[in-house]
DRENVOLO-644888 format. One line per field, with one value per residue: x, y, z of N, C-alpha, C in turn; chain. Coordinates in Angstrom, 3 decimals. Layout:
N
n.u (X; ...)
n.v (Y; ...)
n.w (Z; ...)
ca.u (X; ...)
ca.v (Y; ...)
ca.w (Z; ...)
c.u (X; ...)
c.v (Y; ...)
c.w (Z; ...)
lodo (A; ...)
! end
This chain:
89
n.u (15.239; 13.125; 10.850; 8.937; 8.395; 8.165; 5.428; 4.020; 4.371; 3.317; 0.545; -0.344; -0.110; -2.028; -4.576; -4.875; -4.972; -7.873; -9.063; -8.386; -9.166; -12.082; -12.664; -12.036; -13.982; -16.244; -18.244; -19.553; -23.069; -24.922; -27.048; -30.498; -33.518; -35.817; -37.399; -39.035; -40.211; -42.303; -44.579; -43.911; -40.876; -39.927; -40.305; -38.189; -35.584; -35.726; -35.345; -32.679; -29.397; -28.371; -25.793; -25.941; -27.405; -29.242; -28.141; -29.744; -32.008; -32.316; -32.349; -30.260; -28.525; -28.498; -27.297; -24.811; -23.981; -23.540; -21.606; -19.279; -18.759; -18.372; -15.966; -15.114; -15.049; -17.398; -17.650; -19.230; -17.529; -15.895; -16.767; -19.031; -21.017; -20.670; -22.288; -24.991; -25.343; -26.075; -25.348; -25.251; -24.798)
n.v (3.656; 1.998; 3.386; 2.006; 1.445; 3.434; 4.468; 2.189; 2.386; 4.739; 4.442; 2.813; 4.070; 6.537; 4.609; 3.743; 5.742; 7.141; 4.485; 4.318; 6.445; 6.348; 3.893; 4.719; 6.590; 4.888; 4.070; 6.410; 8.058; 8.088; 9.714; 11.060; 10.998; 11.959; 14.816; 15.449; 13.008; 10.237; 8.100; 4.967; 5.117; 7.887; 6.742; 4.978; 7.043; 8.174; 6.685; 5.810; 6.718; 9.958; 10.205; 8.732; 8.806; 8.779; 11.611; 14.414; 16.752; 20.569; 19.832; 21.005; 21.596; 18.379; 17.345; 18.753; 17.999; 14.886; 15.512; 16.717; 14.397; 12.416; 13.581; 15.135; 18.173; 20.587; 21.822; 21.602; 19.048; 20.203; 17.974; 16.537; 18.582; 19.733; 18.115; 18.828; 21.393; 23.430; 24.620; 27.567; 29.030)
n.w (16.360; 14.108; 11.205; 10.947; 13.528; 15.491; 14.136; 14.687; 17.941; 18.177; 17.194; 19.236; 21.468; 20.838; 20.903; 23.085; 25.115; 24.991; 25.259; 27.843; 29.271; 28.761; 30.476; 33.076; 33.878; 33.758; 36.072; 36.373; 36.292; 33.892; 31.880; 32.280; 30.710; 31.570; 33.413; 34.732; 37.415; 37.544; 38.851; 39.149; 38.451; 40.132; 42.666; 42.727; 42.340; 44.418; 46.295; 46.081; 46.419; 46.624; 44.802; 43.451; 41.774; 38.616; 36.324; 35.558; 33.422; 34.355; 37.060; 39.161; 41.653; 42.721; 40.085; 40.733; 42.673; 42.536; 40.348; 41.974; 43.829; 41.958; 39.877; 41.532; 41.067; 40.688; 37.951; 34.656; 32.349; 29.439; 27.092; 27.902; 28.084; 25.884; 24.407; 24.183; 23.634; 21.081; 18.064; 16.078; 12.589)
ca.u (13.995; 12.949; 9.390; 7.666; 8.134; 7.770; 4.017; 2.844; 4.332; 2.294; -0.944; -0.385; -0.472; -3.458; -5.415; -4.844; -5.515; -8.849; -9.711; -7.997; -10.426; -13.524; -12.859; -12.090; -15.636; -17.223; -18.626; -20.661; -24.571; -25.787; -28.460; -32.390; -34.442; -37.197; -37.185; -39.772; -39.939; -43.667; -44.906; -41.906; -39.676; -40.106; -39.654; -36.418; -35.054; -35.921; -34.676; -31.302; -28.153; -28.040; -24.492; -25.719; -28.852; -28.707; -28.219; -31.218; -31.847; -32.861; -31.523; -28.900; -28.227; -28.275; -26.116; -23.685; -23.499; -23.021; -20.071; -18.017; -18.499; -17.315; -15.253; -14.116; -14.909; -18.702; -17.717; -19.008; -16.455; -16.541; -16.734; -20.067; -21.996; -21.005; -23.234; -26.293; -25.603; -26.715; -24.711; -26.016; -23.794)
ca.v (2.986; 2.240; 4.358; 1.519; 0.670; 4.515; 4.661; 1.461; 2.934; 5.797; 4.300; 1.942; 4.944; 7.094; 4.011; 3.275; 6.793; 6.992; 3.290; 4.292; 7.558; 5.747; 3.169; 5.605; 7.610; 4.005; 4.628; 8.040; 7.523; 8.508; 10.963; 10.344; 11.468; 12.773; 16.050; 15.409; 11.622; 10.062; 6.939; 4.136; 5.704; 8.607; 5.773; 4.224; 7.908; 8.278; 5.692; 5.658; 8.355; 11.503; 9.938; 7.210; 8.619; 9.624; 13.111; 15.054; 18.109; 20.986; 19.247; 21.923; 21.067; 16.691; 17.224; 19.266; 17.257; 13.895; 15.836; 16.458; 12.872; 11.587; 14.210; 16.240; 19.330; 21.421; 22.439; 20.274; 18.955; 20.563; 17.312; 16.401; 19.697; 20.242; 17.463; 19.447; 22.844; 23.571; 25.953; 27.995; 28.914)
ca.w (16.027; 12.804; 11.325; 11.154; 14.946; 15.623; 13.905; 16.022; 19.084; 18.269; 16.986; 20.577; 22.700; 20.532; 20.891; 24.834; 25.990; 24.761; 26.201; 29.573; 29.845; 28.832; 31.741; 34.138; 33.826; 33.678; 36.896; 36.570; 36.132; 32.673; 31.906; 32.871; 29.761; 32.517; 34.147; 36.213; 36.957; 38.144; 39.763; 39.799; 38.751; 40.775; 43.769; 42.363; 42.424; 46.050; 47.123; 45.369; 47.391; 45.046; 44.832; 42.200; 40.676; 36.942; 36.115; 35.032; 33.094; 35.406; 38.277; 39.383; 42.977; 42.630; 39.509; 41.108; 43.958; 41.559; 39.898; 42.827; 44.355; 40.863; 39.578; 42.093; 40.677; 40.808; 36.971; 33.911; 31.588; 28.010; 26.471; 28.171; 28.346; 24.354; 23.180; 24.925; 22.847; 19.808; 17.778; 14.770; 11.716)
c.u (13.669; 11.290; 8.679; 7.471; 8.251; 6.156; 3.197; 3.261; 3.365; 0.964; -1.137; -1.020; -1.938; -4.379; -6.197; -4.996; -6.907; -9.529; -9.521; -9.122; -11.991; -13.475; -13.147; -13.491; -16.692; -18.632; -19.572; -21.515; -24.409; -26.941; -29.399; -33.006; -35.689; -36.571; -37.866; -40.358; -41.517; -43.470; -43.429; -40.957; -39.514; -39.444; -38.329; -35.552; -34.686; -35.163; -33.411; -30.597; -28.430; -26.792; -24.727; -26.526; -28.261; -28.900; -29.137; -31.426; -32.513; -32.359; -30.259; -28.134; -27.707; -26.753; -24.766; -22.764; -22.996; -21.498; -18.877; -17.727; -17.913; -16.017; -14.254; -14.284; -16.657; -18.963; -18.224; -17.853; -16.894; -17.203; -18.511; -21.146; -22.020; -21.827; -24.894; -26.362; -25.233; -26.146; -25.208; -24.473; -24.190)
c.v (3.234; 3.192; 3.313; 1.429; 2.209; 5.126; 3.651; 1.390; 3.998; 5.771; 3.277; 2.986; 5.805; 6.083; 3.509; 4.167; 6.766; 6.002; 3.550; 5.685; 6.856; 4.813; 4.034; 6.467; 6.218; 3.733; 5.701; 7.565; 8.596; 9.354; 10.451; 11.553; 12.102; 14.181; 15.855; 13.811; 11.516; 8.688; 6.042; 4.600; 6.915; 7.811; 5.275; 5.392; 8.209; 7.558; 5.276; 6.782; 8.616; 11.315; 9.341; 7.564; 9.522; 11.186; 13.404; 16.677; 18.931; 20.742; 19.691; 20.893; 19.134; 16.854; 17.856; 18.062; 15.753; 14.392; 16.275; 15.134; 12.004; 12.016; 14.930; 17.856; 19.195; 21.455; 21.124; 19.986; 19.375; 19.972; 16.789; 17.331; 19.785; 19.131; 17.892; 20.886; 22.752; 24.446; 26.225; 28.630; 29.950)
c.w (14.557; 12.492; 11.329; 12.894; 15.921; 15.542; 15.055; 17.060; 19.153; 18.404; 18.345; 21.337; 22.026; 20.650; 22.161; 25.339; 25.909; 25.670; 27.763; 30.071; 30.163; 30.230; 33.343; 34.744; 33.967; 34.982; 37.343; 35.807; 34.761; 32.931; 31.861; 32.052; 30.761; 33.274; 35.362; 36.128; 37.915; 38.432; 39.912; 39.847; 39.422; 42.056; 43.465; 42.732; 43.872; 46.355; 47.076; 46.198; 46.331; 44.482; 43.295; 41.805; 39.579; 37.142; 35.422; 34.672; 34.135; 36.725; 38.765; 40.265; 43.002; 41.684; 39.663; 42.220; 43.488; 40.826; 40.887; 43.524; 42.833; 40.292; 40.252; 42.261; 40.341; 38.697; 36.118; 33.024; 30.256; 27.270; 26.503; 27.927; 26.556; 23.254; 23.170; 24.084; 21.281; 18.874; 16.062; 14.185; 10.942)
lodo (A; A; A; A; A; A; A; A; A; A; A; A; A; A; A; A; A; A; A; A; A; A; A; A; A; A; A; A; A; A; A; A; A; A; A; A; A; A; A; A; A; A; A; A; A; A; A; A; A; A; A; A; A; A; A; A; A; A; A; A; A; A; A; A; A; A; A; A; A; A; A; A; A; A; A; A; A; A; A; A; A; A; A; A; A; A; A; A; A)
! end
């Protein structure tokens, strides 16, 4: 193989892993800016399985139980949890 047809085999595959993760996760509920949620939305929550409702800070128990029905696994993933901490220098 020549280098050029070496680099855009390469930059093919660094470009298609990425897209193939993001799809894959497309599925898991996003985070719910409320902790403690009141009138409607309070009802929407209810009424939704703990399966499909957004994840919520505080919310041990739900968000555990959301990460093994999507994930598999109780633990969070680094990638997620490290946009939540804050690190000093």
């Amino acid at each position: 193989m020549t280098l050029i047809a070496r680099l855009f085999a390469l930059a093919l595959v660094v470009t298609a892993v990425p897209a193939t993760c993001q799809t894959l996760n497309a599925q898991e509920p996003g985070w719910s800016p409320y902790v403690i949620a009141r009138g409607q939305q309070r009802q929407i929550i209810r009424n939704t399985p703990i399966q499909y409702r957004p994840y919520r800070p505080l919310h041990f128990y739900g968000n555990t139980v959301r990460r093994i029905y999507h994930r598999g696994s109780a633990w969070p993933r680094p990638r997620s949890s490290s946009r939540f901490v804050t690190r000093r220098r």
